[in-house]
FIVOPA-739920 format. One record per residue (C-alpha): x, y, z; residue number from 0. Coordinates in steps of 0.25 Angstrom, whole numbers, plus 5000, padded with zeros to 4 digits. Layout:
# FIVOPA-739920
  east  north    up    k
     X      Y     Z  NUM
...
# end
This chain:
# FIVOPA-739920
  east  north    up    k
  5000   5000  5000    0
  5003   5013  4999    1
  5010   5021  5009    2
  5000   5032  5010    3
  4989   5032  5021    4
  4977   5023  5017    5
  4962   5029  5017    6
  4954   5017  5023    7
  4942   5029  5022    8
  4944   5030  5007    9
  4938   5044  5008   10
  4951   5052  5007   11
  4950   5063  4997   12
  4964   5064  4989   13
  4970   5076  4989   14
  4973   5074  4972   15
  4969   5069  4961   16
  4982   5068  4953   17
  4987   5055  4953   18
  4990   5049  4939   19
  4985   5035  4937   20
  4992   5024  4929   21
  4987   5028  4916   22
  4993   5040  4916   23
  4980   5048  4917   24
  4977   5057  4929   25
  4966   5052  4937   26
  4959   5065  4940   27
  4944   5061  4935   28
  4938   5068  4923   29
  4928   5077  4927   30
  4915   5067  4919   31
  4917   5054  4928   32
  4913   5061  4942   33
  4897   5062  4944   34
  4893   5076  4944   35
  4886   5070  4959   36
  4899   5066  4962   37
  4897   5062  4977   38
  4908   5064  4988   39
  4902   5053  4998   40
  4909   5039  4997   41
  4898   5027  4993   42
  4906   5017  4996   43
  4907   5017  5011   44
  4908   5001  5012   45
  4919   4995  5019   46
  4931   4991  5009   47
  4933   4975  5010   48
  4950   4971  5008   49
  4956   4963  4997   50
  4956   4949  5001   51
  4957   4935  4994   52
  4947   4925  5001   53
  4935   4914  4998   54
  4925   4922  5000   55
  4918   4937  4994   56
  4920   4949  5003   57
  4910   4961  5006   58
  4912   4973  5013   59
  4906   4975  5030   60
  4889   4977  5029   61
  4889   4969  5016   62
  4884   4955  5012   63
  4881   4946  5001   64
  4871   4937  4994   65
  4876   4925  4987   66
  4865   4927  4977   67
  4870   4919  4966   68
  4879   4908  4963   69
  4883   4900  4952   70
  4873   4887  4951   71
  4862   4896  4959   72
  4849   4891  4952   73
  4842   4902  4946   74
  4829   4895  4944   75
  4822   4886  4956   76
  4829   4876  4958   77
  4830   4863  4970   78
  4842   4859  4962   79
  4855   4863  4972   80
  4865   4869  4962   81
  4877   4857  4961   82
  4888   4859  4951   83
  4891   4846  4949   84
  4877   4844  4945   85
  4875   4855  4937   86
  4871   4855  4922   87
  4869   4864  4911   88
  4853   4864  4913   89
  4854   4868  4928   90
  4866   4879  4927   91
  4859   4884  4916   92
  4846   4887  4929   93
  4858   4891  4938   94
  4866   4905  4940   95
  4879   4904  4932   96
  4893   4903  4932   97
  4903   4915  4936   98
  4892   4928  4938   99
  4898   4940  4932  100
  4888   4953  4928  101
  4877   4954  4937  102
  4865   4964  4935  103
  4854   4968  4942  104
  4840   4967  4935  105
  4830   4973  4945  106
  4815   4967  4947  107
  4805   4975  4951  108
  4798   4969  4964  109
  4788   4961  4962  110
  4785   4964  4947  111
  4790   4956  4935  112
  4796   4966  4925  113
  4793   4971  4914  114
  4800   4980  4904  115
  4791   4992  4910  116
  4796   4991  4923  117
  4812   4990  4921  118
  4814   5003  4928  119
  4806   5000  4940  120
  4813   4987  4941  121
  4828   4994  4940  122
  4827   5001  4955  123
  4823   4987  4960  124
  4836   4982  4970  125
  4828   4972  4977  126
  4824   4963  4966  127
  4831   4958  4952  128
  4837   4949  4940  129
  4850   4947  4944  130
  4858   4945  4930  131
  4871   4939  4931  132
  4882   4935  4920  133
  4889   4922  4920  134
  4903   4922  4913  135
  4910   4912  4912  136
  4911   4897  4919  137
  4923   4889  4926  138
  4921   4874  4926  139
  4932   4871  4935  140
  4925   4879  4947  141
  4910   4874  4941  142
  4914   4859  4940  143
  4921   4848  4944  144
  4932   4841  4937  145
  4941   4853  4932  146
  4953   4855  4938  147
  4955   4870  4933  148
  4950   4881  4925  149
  4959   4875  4912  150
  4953   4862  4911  151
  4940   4867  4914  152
  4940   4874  4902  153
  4946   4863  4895  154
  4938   4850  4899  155
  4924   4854  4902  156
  4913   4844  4900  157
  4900   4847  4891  158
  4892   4846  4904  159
  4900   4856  4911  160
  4899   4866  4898  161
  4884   4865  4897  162
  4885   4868  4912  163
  4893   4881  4910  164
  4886   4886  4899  165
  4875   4885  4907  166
  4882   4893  4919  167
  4887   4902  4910  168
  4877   4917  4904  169
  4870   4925  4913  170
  4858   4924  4926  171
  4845   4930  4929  172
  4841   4929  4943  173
  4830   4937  4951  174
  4836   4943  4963  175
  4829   4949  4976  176
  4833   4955  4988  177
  4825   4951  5001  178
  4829   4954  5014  179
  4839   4943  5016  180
  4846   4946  5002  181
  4845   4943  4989  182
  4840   4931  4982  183
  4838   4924  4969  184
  4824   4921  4964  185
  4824   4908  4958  186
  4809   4909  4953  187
  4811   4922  4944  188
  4808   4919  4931  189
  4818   4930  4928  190
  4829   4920  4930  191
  4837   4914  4917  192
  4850   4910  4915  193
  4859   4915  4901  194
  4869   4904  4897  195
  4879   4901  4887  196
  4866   4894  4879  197
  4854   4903  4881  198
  4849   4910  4865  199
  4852   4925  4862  200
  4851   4932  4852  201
  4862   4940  4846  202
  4859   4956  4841  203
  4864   4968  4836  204
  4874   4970  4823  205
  4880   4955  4825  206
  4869   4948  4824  207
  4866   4939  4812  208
  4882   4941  4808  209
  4888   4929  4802  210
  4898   4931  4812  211
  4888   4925  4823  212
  4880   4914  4815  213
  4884   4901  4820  214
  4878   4886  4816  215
  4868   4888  4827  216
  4865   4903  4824  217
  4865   4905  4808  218
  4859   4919  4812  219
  4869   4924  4821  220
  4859   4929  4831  221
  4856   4919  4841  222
  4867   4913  4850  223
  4866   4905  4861  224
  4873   4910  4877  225
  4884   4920  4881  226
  4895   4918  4887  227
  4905   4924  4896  228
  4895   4934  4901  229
  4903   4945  4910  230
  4896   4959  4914  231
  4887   4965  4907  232
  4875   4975  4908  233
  4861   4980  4910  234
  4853   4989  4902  235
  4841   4998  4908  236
  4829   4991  4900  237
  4832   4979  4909  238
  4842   4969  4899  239
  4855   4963  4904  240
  4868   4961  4896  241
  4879   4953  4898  242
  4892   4952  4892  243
  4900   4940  4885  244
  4914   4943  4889  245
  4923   4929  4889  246
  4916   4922  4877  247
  4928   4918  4869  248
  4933   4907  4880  249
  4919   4901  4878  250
  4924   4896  4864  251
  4934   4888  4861  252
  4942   4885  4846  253
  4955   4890  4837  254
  4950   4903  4832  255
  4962   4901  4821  256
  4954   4890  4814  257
  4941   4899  4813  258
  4941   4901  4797  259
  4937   4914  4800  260
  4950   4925  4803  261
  4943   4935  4809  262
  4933   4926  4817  263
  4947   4920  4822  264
  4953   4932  4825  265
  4938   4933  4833  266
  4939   4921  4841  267
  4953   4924  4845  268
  4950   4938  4851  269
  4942   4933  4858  270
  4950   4920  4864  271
  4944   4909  4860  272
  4955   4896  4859  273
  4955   4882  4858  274
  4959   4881  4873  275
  4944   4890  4877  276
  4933   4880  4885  277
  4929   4869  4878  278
  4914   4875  4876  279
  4916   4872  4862  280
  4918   4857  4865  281
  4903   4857  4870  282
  4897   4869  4862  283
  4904   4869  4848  284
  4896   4884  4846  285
  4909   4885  4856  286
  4920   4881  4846  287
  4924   4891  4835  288
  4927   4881  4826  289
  4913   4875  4826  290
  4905   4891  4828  291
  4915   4901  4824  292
  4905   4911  4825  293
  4899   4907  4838  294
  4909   4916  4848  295
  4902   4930  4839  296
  4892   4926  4846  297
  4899   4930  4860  298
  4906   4942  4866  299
  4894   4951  4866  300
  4884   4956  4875  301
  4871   4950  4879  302
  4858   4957  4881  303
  4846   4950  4889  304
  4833   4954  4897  305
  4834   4949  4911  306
  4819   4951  4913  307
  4815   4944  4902  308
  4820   4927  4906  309
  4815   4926  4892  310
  4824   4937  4884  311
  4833   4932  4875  312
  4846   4937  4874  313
  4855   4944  4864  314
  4869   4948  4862  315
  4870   4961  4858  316
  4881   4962  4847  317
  4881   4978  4846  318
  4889   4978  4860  319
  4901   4971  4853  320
  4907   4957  4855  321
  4920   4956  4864  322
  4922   4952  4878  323
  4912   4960  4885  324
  4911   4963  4900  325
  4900   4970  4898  326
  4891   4981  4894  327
  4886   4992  4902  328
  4876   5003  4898  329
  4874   5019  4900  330
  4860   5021  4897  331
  4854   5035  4897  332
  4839   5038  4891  333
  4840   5046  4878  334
  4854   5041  4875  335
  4862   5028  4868  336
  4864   5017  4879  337
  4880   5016  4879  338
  4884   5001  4884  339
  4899   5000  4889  340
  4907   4987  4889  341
  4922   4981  4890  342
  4930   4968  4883  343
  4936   4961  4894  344
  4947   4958  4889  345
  4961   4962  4888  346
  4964   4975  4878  347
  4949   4976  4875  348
  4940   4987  4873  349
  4929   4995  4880  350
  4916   4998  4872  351
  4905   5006  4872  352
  4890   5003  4865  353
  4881   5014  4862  354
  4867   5013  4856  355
  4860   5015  4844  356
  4849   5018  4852  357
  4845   5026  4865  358
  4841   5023  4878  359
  4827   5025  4882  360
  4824   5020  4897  361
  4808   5017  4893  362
  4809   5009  4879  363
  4815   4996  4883  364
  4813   4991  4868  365
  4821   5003  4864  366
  4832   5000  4874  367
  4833   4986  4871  368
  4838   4986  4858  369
  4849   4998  4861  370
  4860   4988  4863  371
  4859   4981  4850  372
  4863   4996  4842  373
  4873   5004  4843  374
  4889   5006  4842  375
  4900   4999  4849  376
  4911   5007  4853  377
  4925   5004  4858  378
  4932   5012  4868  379
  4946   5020  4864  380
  4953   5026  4879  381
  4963   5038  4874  382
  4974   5040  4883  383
  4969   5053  4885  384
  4957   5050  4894  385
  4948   5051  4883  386
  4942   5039  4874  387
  4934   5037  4861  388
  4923   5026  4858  389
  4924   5020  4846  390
  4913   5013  4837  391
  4913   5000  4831  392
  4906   5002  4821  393
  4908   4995  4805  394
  4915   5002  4795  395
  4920   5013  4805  396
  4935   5014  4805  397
  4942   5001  4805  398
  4930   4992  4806  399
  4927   4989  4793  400
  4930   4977  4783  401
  4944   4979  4782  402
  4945   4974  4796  403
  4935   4963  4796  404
  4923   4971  4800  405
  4911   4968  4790  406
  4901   4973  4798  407
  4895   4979  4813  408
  4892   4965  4818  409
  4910   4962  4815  410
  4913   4973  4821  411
  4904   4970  4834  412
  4909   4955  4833  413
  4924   4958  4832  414
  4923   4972  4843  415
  4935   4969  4849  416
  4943   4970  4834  417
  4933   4982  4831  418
  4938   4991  4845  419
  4952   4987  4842  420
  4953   4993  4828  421
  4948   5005  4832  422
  4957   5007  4843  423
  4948   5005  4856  424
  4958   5005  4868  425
  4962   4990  4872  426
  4957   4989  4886  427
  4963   4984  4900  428
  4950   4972  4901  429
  4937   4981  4901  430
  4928   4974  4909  431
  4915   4982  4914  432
  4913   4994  4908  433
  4902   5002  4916  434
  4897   5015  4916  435
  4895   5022  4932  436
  4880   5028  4930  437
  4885   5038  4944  438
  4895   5047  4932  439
  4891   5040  4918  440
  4908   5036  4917  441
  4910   5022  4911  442
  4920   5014  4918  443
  4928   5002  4913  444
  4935   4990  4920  445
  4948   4985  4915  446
  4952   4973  4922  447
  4965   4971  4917  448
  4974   4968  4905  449
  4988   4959  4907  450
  4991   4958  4893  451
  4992   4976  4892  452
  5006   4978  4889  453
  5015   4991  4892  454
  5012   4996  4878  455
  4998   4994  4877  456
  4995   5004  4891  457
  4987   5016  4887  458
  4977   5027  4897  459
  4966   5017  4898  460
  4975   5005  4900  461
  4986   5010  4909  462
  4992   4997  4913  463
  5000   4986  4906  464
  4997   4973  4912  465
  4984   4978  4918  466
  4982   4968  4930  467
  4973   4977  4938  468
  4963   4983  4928  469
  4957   4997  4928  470
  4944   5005  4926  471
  4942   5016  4915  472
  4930   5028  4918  473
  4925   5033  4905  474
  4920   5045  4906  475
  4910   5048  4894  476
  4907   5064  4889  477
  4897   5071  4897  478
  4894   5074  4910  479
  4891   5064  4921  480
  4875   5059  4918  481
  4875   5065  4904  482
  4889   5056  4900  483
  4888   5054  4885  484
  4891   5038  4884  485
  4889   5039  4868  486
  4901   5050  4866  487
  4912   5042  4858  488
  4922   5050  4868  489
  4925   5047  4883  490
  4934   5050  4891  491
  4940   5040  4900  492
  4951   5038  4913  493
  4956   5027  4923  494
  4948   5026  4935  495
  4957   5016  4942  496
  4967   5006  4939  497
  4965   4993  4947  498
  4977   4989  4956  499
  4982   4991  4968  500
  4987   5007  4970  501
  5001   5002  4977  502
  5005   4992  4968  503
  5020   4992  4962  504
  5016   4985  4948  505
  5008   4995  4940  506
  5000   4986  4933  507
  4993   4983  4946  508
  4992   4999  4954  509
  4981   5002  4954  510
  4976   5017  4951  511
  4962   5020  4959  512
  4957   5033  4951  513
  4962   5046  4959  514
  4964   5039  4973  515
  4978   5038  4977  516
  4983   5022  4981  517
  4981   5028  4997  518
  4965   5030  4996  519
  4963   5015  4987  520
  4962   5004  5001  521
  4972   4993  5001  522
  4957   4985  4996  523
  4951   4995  4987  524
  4959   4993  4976  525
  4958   4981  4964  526
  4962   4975  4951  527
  4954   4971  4939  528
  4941   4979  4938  529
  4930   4969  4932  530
  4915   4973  4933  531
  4909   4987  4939  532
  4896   4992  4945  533
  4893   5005  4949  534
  4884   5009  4961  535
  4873   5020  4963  536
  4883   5030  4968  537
  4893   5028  4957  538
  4903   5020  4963  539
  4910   5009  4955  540
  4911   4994  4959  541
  4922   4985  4954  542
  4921   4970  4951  543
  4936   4965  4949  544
  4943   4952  4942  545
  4956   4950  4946  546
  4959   4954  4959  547
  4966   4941  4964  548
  4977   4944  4957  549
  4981   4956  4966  550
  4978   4946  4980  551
  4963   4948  4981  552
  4949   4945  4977  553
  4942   4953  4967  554
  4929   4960  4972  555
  4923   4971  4971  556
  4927   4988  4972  557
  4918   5000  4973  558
  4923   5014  4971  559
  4918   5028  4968  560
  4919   5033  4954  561
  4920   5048  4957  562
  4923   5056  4970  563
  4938   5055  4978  564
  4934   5039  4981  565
  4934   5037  4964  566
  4940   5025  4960  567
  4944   5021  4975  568
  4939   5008  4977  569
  4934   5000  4987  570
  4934   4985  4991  571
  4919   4979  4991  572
  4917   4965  4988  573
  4928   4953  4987  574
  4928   4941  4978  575
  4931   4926  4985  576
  4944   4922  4977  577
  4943   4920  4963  578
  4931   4927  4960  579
  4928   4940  4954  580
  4917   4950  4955  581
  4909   4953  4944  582
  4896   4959  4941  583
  4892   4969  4951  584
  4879   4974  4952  585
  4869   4983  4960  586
  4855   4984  4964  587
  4847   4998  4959  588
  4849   5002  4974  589
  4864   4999  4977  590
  4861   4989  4989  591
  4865   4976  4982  592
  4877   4975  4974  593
  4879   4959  4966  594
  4891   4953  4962  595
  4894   4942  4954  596
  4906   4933  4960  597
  4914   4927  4948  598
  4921   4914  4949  599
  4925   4913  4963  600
  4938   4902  4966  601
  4944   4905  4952  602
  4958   4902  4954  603
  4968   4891  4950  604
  4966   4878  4953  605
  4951   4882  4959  606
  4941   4871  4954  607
  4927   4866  4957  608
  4932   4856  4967  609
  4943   4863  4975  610
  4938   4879  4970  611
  4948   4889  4979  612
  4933   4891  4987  613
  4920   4890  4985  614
  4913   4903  4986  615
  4900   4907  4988  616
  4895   4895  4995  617
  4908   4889  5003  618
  4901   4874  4999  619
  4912   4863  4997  620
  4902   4857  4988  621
  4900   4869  4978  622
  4911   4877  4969  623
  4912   4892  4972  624
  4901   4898  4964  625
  4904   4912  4956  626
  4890   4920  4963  627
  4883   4931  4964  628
  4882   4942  4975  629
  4873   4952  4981  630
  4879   4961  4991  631
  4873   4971  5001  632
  4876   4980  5012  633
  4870   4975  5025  634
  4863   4985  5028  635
  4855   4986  5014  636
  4861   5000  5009  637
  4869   5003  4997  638
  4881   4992  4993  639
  4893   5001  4994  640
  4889   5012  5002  641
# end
């Protein structure tokens, strides 16, 4: 630590503002990202949890948690006890799924089925909702028996254990209430569905019908069946849900050099798709590249679906590109475009920015619904001034025309990456969630870390070669603070913090905390790797991180302010049981519950279904730890945070 006197009190005001951070850049803030309401009261008055590296999840003092759901939970009514070992692909497919990422709160109003005329009385309800939860990705050697570690899971997976994590794989509904001794599931809801790997959707927008996704199942190239690698995603305010395909390519398996295609090759490779991927393809040939060439165009896109409706089918929206999406997020305002931000996590990948054809008109739910499949793509270019440019991807503008291998809109949404990348978007750190903090309308963007950036490659928005610790970006869009212009093709942008410890000697892991000095960040306030982020009702920001254990403790969850002397000075909240990861975070209208979905707890070497590193949530020597999600509440029933 440093020698200067610690601030256990966090509310010391610093005497300047004038440090310089690693990216060169000073860290005063720009005038547009503080709220003209700015407040000087601190929100987050809970008491800060220390780094540790244990078996079990950790909450501040006055707080407690529901075990709300757990991988295996049935969904329907059930007498059947949940036993992996007697699992099959029909049951999962009536049980909550495997490793629960994005989560989002779909209220209900009380006592009254919905209707699309009753959205807005429903979204103040706090009491009662769907909750709606991704399911990434699945790990056999931690679901079943007889693998003795990750590789040869991946490997040697039998077709009944397949079928099972398809099935455990896609997305949940479940009805949700609060009574007075917590929350619950409602098991006779007929709101409650599961989204698998093999559920019909229909494919929309400029893509669709493209010969690029016609398969031998799908000669229309408009109907595909599941999503996969589903991460974050997003809500919309005429009641849908969309949830993003991030890790698809590792679904299919093949040499792309023997695709007779080039370009589809170069495709397949992009996105990583090898010989040595899970042996899906063994089961499923729809899975092999050599029998379905077509069939991974079919992936990487975002999925839009009515939770209210069990019967809604859903569609994959090809205007909001296709790469490895963490999400989508909207800015919504009556009268105006709806603007959607989202990230490719992965590693030199780009941020992008949808805007719609169309505007948003809070009474015409028709109308709305059909905003996300018009409109321009764009990808983000970070000057090393401080200032940015959206660029379109649009057919025929600059390079992306014939000459490159772009025929028409649908190739140049199919191949986005390709597309950014010729028209010099700024390679990025990871972006994972991209949100935008309705408290100052400024967009801020996670980047959890890049170890392949070398020293030549650093620039303003990327300051660190061999990025271990990850860092967040605040976009700050022309305007004034309610009255932000999202659409402007011209931003201006600055590092909000760099993750890392403030005292550490290698730079590639000091962290920079805005303008607080290393003295007024706690020895447990500061973390690495910034994943998903929530904001709350007074603006404040809540990070989700991945990768913590490699700095000696769990990842968890941070909250901080976003303007006023505390801004980007964060504050230890919630702590993961080792080898877990916290995804998902989520709100009720009124602030007093906050979900979190914990992601594959007892993931590390050697750790397997019968001798897992623990066996979190439920401690039972006769059940595998179970990834789960969790509602968490002040004791005392007032706001989570304050």
């Amino acid at each position: 630590m440093s020698d200067q006197p610690s601030n256990p009190t966090r509310r010391k005001l610093l005497k300047t503002l004038s440090t310089v951070t690693a990216a060169g850049t000073a860290s005063s803030v720009l005038p547009g990202c503080i709220a003209e309401h700015s407040a000087e009261r601190e929100s987050l008055t809970f008491s800060e949890i220390p780094h540790s590296l244990d078996f079990q999840h950790h909450l501040p003092e006055h707080y407690s948690a529901d075990i709300l759901l757990r991988w295996g939970d049935p969904i329907q009514e059930t007498d059947t006890p949940f036993h992996p070992e007697k699992l099959d692909a029909a049951e999962q497919g009536q049980r909550f799924g495997y490793n629960n990422d994005f989560i989002a709160f779909m209220p209900l109003a009380d006592n009254v089925e919905p209707s699309r005329g009753d959205l807005q009385l429903q979204s103040g309800n706090s009491n009662r909702g769907l909750l709606c939860v991704n399911h990434e990705y699945t790990q056999p050697h931690l679901m079943f028996p007889g693998y003795n570690d990750e590789y040869s899971a991946t490997r040697g997976v039998s077709s009944e254990h397949v079928a099972i994590e398809q099935a455990a794989c896609g997305h949940s509904v479940v009805e949700i209430e609060r009574s007075s001794n917590g929350w619950r599931t409602v098991l006779d809801s007929p709101y409650n569905r599961r989204i698998t790997m093999t559920t019909a959707m229909d494919i929309s927008g400029p893509a669709a019908g493209n010969r690029r996704l016609k398969t031998a199942a799908d000669p229309s190239g408009t109907q595909v069946l599941g999503t996969i690698g589903n991460c974050a995603g997003g809500k919309t305010p005429w009641g849908t849900v969309l949830i993003a395909e991030e890790g698809f390519g590792g679904a299919f398996q093949g040499n792309p050099q023997e695709v007779e295609d080039p370009r589809e090759a170069q495709n397949h490779h992009r996105f990583g798709i090898s010989p040595r991927n899970r042996n899906l393809g063994d089961n499923d040939r729809r899975f092999d590249i050599q029998a379905e060439p077509n069939e991974p165009n079919r992936f990487g896109w975002m999925v839009e679906y009515d939770p209210y409706d069990p019967q809604s089918k859903p569609r994959k929206l090809t205007t909001l590109g296709r790469f490895e999406h963490e999400g989508f997020t909207l800015v919504c305002k009556p009268g105006q475009a709806v603007v959607a931000y989202g990230g490719d996590d992965d590693e030199h990948q780009f941020v992008y920015r949808f805007v719609s054809r169309g505007i948003y008109q809070p009474e015409d739910y028709q109308a709305n619904r059909e905003l996300l499949t018009e409109g321009t793509l764009y990808a983000a270019r970070f000057d090393e001034n401080g200032h940015g440019q959206w660029l379109a991807l649009i057919y025929g503008q600059g390079s992306l025309n014939s000459e490159n291998g772009f025929h028409n809109q649908a190739d140049v949404l199919i191949d986005a990456r390709r597309a950014a990348a010729l028209l010099g978007a700024t390679p990025m750190d990871r972006p994972e969630d991209v949100e935008t903090n309705p408290h100052n309308d400024c967009t801020y963007v996670m980047l959890t870390k890049n170890k392949k950036r070398q020293k030549d490659e650093i620039d303003a928005a990327n300051p660190r070669a061999k990025n271990v610790a990850g860092h967040v970006l605040e976009i700050v869009p022309p305007g004034k603070n309610g009255n932000r212009d999202h659409t402007s093709d011209r931003f201006q942008w600055q590092q909000f913090l760099l993750g890392g410890n403030p005292n550490a000697e290698r730079p590639e892991e000091r962290g920079a905390y805005g303008q607080q000095a290393s003295y007024n960040i706690s020895a447990n306030g500061w973390f690495a790797n910034p994943d998903n982020v929530a904001f709350d009702g007074h603006g404040n920001m809540w990070i989700a991180t991945d990768g913590c254990e490699r700095f000696g403790f769990h990842d968890g969850l941070w909250a901080m302010a976003t303007e006023g002397p505390l801004r980007a000075a964060p504050k230890h909240f919630f702590g993961c049981p080792r080898g877990a990861e916290v995804c998902g975070p989520e709100f009720t209208p009124d602030g007093t519950t906050l979900f979190i979905a914990v992601q594959h707890p007892a993931e590390a070497r050697n750790s397997t279904y019968e001798n897992p590193i623990h066996r979190w949530p439920d401690n039972d020597p006769k059940l595998p730890p179970r990834p789960s999600v969790l509602a968490i509440y002040r004791d005392d029933g007032k706001e989570v945070g304050s």
